[in-house]
Backbone as numpy.savetxt, mean C-alpha at the origin, in Angstrom:
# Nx Ny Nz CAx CAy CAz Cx Cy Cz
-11.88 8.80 5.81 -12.11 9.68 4.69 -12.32 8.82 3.44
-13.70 8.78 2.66 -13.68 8.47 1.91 -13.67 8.92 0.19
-13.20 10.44 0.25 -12.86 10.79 -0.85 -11.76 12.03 -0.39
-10.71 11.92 -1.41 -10.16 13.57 -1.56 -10.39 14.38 -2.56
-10.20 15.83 -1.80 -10.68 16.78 -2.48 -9.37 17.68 -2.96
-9.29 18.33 -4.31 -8.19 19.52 -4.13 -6.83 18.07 -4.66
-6.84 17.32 -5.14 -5.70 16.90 -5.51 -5.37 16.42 -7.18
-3.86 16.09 -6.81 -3.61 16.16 -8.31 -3.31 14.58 -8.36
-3.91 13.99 -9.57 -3.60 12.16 -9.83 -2.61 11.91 -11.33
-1.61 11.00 -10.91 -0.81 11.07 -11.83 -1.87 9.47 -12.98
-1.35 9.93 -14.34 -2.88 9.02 -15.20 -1.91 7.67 -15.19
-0.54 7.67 -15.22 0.30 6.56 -15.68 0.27 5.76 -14.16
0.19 4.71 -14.53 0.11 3.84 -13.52 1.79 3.11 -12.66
1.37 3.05 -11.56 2.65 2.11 -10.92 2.18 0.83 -11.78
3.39 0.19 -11.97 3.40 -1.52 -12.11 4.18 -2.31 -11.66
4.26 -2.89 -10.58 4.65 -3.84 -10.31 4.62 -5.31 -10.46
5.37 -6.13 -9.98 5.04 -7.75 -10.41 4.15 -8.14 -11.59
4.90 -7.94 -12.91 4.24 -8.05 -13.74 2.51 -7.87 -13.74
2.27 -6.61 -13.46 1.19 -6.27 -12.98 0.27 -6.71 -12.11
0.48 -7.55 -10.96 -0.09 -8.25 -10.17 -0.40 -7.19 -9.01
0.45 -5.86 -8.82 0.04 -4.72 -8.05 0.35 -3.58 -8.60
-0.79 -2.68 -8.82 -0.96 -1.32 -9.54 -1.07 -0.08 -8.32
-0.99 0.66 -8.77 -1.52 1.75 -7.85 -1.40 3.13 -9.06
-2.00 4.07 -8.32 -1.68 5.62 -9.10 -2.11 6.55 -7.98
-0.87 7.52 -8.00 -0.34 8.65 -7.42 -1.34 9.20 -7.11
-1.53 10.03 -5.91 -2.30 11.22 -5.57 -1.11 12.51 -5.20
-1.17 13.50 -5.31 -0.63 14.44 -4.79 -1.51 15.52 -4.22
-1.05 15.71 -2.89 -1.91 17.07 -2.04 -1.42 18.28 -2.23
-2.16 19.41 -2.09 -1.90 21.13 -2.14 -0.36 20.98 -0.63
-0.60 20.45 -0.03 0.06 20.55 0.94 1.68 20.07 0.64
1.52 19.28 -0.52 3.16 18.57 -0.38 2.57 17.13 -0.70
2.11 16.60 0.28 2.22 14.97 0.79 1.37 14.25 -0.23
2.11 12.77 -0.31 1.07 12.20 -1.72 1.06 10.63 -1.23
-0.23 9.89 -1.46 -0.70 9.03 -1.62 -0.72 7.88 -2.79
-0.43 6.54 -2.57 -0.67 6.09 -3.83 -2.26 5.35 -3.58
-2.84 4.83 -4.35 -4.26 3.85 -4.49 -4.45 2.97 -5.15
-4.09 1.57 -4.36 -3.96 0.89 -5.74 -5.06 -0.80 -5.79
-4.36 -1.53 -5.96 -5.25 -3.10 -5.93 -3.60 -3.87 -6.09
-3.89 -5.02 -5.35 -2.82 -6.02 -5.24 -3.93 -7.10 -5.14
-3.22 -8.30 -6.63 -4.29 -9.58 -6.78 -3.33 -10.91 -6.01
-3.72 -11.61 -5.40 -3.20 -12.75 -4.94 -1.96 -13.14 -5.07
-1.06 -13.27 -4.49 0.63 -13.72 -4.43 1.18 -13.07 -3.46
2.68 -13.74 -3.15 3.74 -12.94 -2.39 4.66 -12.33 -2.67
4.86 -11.32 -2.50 5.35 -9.92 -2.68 6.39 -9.41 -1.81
7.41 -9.04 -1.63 8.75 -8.47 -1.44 8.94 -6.70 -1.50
8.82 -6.08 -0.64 8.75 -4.53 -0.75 9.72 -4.05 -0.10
10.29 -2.91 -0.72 11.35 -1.72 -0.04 10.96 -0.46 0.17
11.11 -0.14 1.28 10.29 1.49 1.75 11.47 2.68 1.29
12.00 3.50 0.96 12.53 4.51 1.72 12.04 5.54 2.50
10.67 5.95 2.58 10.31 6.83 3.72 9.32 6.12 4.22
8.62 6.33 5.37 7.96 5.39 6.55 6.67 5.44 6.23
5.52 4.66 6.27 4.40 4.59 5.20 3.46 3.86 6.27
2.12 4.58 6.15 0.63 3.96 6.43 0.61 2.78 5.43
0.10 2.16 5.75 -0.77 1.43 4.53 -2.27 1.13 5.37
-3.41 1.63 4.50 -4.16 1.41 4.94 -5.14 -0.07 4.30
-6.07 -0.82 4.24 -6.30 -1.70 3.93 -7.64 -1.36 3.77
-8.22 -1.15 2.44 -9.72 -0.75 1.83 -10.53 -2.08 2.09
-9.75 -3.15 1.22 -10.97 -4.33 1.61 -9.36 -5.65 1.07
-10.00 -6.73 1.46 -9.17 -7.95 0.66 -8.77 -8.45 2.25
-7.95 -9.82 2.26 -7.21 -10.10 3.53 -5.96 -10.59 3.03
-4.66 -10.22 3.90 -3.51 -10.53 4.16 -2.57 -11.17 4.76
-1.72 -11.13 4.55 -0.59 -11.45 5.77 0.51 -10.16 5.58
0.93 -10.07 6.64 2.44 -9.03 6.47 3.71 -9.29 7.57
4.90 -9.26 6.72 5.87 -9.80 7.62 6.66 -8.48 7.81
6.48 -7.44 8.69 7.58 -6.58 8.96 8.82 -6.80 9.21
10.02 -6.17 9.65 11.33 -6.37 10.17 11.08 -6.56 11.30
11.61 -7.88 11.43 12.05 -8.59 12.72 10.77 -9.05 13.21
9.66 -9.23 12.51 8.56 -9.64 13.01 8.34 -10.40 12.32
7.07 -11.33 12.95 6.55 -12.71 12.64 5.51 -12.23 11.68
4.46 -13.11 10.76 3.40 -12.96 9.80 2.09 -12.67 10.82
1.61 -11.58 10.32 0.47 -11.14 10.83 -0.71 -10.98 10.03
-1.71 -11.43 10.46 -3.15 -11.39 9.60 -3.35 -9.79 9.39
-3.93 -9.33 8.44 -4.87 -8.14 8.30 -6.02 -8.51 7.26
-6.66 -8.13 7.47 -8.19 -7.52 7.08 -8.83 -5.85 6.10
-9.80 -6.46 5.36 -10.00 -4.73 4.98 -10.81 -3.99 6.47
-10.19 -2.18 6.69 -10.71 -1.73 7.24 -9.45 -2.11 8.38
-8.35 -2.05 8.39 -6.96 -2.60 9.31 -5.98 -1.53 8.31
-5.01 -1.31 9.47 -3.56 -0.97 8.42 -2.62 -0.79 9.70
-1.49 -0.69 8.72 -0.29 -1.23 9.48 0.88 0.19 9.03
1.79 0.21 9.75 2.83 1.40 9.56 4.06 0.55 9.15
4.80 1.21 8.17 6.28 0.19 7.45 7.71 1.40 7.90
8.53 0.83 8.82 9.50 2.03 8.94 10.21 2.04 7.70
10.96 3.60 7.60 11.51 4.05 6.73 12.66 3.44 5.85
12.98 3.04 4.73 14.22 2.32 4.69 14.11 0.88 4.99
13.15 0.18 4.85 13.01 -1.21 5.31 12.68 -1.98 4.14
12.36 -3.11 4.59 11.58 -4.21 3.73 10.73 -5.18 4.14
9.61 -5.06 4.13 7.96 -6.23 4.09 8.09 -7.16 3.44
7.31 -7.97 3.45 6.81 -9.01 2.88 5.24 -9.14 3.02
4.75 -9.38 1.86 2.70 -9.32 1.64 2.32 -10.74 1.17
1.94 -11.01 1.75 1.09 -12.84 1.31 -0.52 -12.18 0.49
-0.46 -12.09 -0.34 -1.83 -11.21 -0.62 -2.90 -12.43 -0.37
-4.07 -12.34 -0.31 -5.08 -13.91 -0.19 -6.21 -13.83 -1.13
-7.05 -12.44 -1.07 -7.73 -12.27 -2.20 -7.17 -10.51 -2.47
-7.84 -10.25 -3.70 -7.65 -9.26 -4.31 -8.23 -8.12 -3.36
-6.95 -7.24 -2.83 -7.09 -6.29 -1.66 -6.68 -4.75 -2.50
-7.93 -3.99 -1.86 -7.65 -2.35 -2.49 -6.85 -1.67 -0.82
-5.96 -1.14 -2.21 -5.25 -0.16 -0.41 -4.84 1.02 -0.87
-4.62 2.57 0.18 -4.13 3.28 0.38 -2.77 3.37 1.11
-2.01 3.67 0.42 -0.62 4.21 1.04 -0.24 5.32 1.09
-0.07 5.80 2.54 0.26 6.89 2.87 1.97 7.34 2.85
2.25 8.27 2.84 4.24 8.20 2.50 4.41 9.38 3.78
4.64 8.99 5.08 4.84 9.85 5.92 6.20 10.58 6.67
C-alpha cells in the first residue's frame, strides 16, 4: 500500500536522538495507528511496549532483536519487534520506514 486514505496525522513530530530519527503519527477510523518516519545514520537503542511491524521504505540496516544476532535489512524488507522488548538499529544510510503498532 502505497498511500492511506481516511486518516488522521498528528502535525508535531516524534524526536528522537537529538533528531537523528523523526517520525509522525497516523491514526486509522478503525483504532490502529502508524508512525512514518526517516532515521539518518547511527546506532540506536529502542523499547517497544506493544509488538510492532516495521516496515522498511528504502535505506539499509542492521537489527539486533532479543536474543538474536545482527541481521542485514534492506528497503522493501521488514521485520516484527515483540511486545515489551528492546532492538538495537545500526542505521547505514538514511532509511524511510513505516511502523506498524500491532
Amino acid at each position: 500500500m502505497s498511500q492511506f486514505n481516511n486518516v488522521t496525522i498528528t502535525k508535531e513530530a516524534n524526536i528522537y536522538f537529538d533528531g537523528k530519527v523523526t517520525s509522525r503519527t497516523v491514526f486509522f477510523v478503525d483504532g490502529s495507528k502508524k508512525t512514518l518516519g526517516i532515521m539518518l545514520p547511527g546506532a540506536y537503542d529502542f523499547n517497544t511496549d506493544s509488538k510492532e511491524l516495521m516496515e522498511i521504505l528504502s535505506g539499509d540496516l542492521e537489527i539486533q532483536l532479543p536474543g538474536e544476532s545482527w541481521k542485514k535489512i534492506s528497503g522493501g524488507e521488514s521485520f516484527e519487534v515483540p511486545a515489551n522488548s528492546n532492538f538495537k538499529l545500526k542505521i547505514h544510510t538514511v532509511t524511510d520506514y513505516c511502523c506498524s503498532y500491532l
